[in-house]
C-alpha positions in Angstrom: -76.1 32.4 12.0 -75.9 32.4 7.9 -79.3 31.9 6.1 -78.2 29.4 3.4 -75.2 27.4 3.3 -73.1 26.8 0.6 -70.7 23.5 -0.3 -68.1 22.6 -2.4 -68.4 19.1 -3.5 -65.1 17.4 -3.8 -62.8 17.4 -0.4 -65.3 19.4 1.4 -68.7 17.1 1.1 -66.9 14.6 -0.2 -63.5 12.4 0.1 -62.4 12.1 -3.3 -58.9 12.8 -3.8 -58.0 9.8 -5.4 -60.8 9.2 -7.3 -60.3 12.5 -9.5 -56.5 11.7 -9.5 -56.9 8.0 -11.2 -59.5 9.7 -13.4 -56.9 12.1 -14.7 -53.7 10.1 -14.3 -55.5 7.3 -16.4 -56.1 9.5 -19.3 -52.6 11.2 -19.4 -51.5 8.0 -19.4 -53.7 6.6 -22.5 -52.2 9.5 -24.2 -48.6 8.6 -23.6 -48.2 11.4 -21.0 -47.8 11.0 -16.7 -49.7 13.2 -14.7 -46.9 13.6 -11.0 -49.2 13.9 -8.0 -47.1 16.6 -6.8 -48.0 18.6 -9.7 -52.1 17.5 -9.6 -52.5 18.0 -5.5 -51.5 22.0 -5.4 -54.0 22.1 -8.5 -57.2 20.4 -7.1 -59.3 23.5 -7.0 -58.9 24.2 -10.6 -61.8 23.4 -13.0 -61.0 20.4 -15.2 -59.9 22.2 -18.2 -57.9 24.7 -16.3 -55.5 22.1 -14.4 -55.6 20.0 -18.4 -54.1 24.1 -19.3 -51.8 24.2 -17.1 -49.9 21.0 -17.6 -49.9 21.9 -21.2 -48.5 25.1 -20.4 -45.7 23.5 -18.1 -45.1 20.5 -19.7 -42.6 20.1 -22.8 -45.0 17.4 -24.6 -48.6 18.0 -25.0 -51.8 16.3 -24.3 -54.8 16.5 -26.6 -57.0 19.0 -24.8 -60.2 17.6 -25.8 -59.3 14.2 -25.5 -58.2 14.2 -21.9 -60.7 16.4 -20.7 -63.5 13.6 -22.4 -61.4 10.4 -20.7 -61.0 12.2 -17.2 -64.3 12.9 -17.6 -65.8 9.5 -18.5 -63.1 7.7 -16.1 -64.4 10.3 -13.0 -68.1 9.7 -13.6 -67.5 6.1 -13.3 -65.7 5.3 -10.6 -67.8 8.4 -8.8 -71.1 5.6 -9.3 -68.7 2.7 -8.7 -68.3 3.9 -5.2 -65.1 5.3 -5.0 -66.2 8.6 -3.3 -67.0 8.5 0.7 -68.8 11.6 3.0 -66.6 13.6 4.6 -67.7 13.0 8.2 -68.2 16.6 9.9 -69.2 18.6 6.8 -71.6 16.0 5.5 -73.2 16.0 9.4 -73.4 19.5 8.7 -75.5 18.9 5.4 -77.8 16.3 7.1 -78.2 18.4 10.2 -78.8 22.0 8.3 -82.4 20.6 6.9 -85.1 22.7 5.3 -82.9 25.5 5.7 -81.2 26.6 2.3 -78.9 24.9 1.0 -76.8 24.4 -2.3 -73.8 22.8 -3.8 -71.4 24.8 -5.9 -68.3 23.1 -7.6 -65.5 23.7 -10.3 -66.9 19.9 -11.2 -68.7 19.0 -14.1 -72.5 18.5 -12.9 -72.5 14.6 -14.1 -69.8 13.9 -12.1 -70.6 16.0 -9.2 -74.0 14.3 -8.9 -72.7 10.6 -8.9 -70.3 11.8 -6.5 -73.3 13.2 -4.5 -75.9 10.1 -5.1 -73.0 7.4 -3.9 -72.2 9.4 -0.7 -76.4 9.6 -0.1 -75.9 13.1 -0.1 -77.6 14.5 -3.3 -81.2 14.8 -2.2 -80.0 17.2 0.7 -79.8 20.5 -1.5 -82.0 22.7 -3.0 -79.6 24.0 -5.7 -76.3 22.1 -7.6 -74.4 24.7 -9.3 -71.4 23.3 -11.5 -69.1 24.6 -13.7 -71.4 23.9 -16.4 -73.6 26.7 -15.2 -71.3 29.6 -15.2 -68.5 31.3 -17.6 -65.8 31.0 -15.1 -65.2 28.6 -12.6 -63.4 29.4 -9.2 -62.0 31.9 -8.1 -64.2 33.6 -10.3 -66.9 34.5 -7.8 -70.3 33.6 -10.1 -70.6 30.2 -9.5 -71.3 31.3 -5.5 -73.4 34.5 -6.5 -75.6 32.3 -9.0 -76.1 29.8 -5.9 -77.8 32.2 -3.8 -79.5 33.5 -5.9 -81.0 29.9 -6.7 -81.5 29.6 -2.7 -83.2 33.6 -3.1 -80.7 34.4 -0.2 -78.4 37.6 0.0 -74.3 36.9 -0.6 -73.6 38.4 3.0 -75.9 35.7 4.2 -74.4 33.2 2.8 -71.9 30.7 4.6 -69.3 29.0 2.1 -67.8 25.7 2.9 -64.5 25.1 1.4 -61.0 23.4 0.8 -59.4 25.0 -1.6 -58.1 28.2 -2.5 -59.4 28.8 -5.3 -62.7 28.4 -3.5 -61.8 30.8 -0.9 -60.4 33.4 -3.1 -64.4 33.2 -4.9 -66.0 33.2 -1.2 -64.7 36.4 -0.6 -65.1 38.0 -3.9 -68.4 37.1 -3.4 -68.5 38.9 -0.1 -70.0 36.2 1.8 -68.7 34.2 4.9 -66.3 31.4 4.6 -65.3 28.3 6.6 -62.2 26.4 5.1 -62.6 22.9 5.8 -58.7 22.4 6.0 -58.3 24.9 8.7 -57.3 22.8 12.0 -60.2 24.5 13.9 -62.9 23.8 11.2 -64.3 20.6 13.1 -64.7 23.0 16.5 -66.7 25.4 14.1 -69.1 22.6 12.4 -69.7 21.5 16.0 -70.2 24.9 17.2 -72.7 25.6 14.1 -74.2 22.5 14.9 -74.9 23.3 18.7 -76.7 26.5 17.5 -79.7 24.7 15.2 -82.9 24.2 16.8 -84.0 20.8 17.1 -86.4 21.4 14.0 -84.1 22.0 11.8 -82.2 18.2 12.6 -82.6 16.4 9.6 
């Protein structure tokens, strides 16, 4: 059993896909630019400013960095409040059942958006840390968004249990030596429920 658990936020707590990809798509497009979903869904772990880099780098036009990165940012946050984010079912059962226990949240998000996204899916008040990518240098897979998130909950790396979707996410889980449980793996409900089945009834939430 881990001692703390750890979340990402987006597609792991929470079902926002297409939230994040209106937010962008809509400010690519004020700028006379198309974002393709092909491109934007085998990018979704990146930090905002790292997937805004990489279409730059790929693209033959250009996007105004800091321009897109305010407008994503401003469409994201609202239609994070305007309820366009749901729980994910099995992880966010997880979060509810895991209660006093130590807990945090640590995503490549901005922390404005991540806690709308938190507050609308009634998940926010569950955790005893949010670490965002406005805490740290380096956002996934840079491990120091996970290391600064236990040390928040005071709780050792190794007894730490990551839950992610994203591979960028796992490639930090594991330079952060702790334990990992991707999300996206067909057996990952069989796991929560497993995880589950192992809390005392004091810890239930």
């Amino acid at each position: 059993m881990p001692k703390a658990l750890i979340f990402d936020c987006d597609g792991t707590l929470a079902l926002t896909g297409e939230l994040h990809f209106k937010a962008f798509a809509n400010a690519f497009v004020a700028q006379g630019a198309k974002l393709e979903r092909s491109f934007y869904d085998t990018r979704t772990g990146l930090s905002r400013q790292a997937l805004i880099e990489e279409w730059n780098s790929a693209s033959a036009r250009q996007v105004e960095p800091a321009r897109l990165y305010r407008e994503s940012l401003e469409q994201a946050r609202a239609l994070a409040a305007g309820g366009h984010a749901a729980p994910n079912p099995p992880v966010a059962e997880l979060a509810h059942a895991w209660g006093a226990r130590p807990s945090a949240v640590a995503s490549n998000g901005e922390a404005s958006v991540v806690k709308a996204t938190l507050e609308a899916c009634q998940l926010l008040h569950l955790f005893d840390a949010i670490v965002t990518v406005d805490d740290v240098a380096e956002g996934k897979p840079d491990p120091s968004m996970f290391l600064l998130a236990a040390e928040r909950l005071a709780t050792s790396p190794a007894d730490c249990l990551v839950l992610e979707d994203s591979t960028q996410g796992i490639e930090a889980a594991r330079r952060a030596a702790m334990m990992f449980l991707d999300v996206r793996e067909a057996d990952a409900r069989a796991r929560i429920a497993a995880l589950l089945e192992q809390l005392p009834a004091s810890a239930m939430a």
